[in-house]
C-alpha positions in Angstrom: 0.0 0.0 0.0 1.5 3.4 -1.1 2.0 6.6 1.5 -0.8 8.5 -0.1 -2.6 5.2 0.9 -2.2 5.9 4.2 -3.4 9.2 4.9 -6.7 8.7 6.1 -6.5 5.0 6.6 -4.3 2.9 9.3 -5.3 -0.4 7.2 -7.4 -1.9 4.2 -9.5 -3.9 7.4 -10.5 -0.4 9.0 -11.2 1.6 5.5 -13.5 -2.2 4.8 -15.3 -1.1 8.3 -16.2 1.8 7.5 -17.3 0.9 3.9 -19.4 -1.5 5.5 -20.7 0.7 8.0 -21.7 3.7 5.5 -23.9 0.8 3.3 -25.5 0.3 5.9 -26.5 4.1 6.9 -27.5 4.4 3.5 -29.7 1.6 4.0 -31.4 3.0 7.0 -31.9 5.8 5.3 -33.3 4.5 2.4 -36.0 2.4 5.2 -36.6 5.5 6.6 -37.4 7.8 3.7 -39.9 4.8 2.3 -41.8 4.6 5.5 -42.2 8.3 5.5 -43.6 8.4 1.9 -46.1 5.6 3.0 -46.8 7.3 6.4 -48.4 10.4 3.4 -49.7 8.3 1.3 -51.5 6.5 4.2 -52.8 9.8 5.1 -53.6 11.1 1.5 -55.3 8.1 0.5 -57.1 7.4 4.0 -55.5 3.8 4.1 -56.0 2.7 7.3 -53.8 -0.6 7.1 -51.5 1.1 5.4 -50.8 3.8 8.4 -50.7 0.9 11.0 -48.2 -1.0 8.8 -46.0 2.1 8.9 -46.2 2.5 12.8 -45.5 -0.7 13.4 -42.5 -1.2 11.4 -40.6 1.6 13.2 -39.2 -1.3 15.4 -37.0 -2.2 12.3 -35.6 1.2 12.3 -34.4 1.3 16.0 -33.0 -1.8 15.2 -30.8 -0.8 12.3 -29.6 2.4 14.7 -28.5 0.0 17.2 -26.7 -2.6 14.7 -24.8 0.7 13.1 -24.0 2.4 16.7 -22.7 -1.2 17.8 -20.5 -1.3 14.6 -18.8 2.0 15.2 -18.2 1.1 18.9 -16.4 -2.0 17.8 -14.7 0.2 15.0 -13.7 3.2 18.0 -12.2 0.5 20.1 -10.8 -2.1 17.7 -9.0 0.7 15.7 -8.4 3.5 17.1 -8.8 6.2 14.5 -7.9 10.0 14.6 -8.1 12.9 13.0 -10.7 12.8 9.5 -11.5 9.0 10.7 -12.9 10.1 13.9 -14.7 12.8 12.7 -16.6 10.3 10.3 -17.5 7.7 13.0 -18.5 10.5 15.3 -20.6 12.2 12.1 -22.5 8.4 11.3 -23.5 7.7 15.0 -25.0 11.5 14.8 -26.6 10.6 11.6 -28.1 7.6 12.6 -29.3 9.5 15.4 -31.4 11.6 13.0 -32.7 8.8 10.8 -34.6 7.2 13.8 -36.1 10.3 14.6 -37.2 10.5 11.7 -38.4 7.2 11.4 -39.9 8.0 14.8 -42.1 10.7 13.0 -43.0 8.7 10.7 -44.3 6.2 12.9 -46.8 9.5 14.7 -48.1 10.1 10.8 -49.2 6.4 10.7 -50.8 6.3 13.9 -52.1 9.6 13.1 -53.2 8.7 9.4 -54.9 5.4 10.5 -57.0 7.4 13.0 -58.0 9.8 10.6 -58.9 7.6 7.8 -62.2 6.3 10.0 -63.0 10.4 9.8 -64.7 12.2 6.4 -62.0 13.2 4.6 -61.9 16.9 3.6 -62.6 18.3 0.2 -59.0 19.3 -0.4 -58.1 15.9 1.0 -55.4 17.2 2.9 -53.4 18.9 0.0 -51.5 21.7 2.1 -50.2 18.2 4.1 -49.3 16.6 0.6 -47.5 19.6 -0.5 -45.5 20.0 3.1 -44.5 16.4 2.8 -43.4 16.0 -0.7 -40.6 19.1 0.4 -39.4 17.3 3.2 -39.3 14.1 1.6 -37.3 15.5 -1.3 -35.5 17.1 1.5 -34.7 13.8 3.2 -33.7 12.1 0.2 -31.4 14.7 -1.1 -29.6 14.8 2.0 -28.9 11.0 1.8 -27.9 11.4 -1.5 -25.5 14.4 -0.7 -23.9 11.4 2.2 -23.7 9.0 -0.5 -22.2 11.3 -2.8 -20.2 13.4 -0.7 -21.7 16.6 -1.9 -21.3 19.5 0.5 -22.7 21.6 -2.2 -25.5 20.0 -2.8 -25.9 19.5 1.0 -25.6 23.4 2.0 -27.7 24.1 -1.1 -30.9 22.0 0.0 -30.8 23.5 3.7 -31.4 26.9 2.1 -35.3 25.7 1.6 -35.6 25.9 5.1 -37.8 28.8 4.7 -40.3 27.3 2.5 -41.1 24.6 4.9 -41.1 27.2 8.1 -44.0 29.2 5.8 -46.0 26.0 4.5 -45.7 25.1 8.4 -47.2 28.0 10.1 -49.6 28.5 7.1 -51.1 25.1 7.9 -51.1 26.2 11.7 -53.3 29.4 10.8 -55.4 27.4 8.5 -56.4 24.7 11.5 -56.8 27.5 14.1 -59.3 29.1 11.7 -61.6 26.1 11.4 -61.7 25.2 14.9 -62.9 28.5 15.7 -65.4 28.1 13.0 -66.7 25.0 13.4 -65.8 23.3 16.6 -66.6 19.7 14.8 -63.3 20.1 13.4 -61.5 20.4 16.7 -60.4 16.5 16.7 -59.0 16.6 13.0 -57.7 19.8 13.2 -55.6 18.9 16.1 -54.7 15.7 14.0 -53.3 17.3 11.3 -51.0 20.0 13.7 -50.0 16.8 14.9 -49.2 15.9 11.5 -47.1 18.8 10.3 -45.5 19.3 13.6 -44.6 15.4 12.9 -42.9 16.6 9.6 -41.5 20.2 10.4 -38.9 17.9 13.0 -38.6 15.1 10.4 -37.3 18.3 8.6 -35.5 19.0 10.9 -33.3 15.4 11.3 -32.4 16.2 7.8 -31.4 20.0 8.3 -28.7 18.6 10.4 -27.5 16.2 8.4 -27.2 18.4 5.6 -25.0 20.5 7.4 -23.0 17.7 8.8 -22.5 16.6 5.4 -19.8 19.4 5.1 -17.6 17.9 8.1 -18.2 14.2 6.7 -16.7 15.6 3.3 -13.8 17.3 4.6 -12.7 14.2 6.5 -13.3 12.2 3.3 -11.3 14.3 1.1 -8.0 12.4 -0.4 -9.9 9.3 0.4 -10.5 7.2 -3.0 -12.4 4.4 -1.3 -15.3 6.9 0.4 -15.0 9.5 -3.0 -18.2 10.4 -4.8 -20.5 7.5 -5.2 -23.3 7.8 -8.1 -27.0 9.2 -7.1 -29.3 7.1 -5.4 -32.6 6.4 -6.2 -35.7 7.3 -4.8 -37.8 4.3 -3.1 -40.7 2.9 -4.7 -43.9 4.7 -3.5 -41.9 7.5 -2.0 -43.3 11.0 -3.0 -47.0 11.0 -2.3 -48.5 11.7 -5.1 
């Protein structure tokens, strides 16, 4: 193994770990962002089944966070690393932090959706939630993408639309307050739904952060030919809502 080799990396074993260990983040991820586009749709759709489903498979997520976390434990005592390396583990066990908090929103939508789909649905059938949760679902996925990748850019770039989902947030706040005062029927729903975009404004969130942390992940990375760019990943079936 040349110098330049051995920059980042004390040995092919360690820079195999954390190969292995970023797969598998990405395949949280990918879990994550499909159970929140089905938590929507459960909700859009009024699928009842569909909802509980989503809830209930949660427990597959907290799983995968402890699998990962137990991984880099085994990598931070077995190895050793410093400098960049560090930085990485310490920057996954954050991440995966994230992606279960998301997945734990998720799981609220589903309970949330499968409640709501034994209600009448509303004329608009719940399009200000639709439009909400395709933006931070496109959020969520461009941030994995930007960890697969490597793409500070495109990390930093996607956290500017915080805004837009700050402003579609408290719109749909001002829009519930007003029916409940018109037409205390809608109390339960309305509540429901703040529940609902509360749910997704912290899913929101989970991704902010690791957009930004993308920027320290790519800086330890840099020099690093087995962790370089990867190609773009693709969305999940069914994620999206439409």
């Amino acid at each position: 193994m040349e110098t330049a080799d051995l920059s980042h990396h004390i040995s092919r074993r360690f820079n195999e770990d954390l190969e292995r260990v970023r797969t598998k983040v990405l395949a949280m991820g990918g879990f994550v962002e499909a159970q929140l586009a089905k938590a929507l749709t459960s909700l859009i759709e009024g699928d009842s089944s569909l909802g509980e489903s989503v809830a209930l498979d949660d427990l597959q997520v907290n799983g995968m966070e402890v699998l990962i976390d137990e991984e880099c434990s085994r990598i931070l005592a077995t190895r050793s690393p410093a400098a960049g390396d560090l930085r990485v583990i310490v920057a996954i066990i954050k991440t995966i932090t994230d992606l279960e908090r998301i997945g734990d929103e998720g799981e609220k939508i589903g309970y949330i959706a499968s409640r709501l789909a034994t209600m009448e649905r509303p004329e608009n059938k719940y399009r200000e939630i639709k439009h909400l949760g395709r933006i931070v679902s496109e959020m969520v996925h461009d941030a994995l993408d930007a960890f697969a990748r490597m793409d500070a850019e495109g990390a930093l770039r996607v956290a500017r639309q915080d805004r837009v989902v700050d402003e579609e947030y408290e719109a749909i706040h001002r829009q519930c307050i007003t029916f409940m005062m018109e037409d205390p029927r809608a109390i339960r729903r309305a509540l429901d739904v703040m529940w609902v975009v509360r749910s997704l404004e912290r899913a929101h969130r989970g991704s902010r952060q690791e957009h930004l942390r993308i920027r320290d992940l790519h800086g330890a990375r840099q020099g690093c030919a087995p962790h370089q760019a990867r190609g773009r990943r693709t969305r999940p079936a069914g994620s999206g809502a439409d």
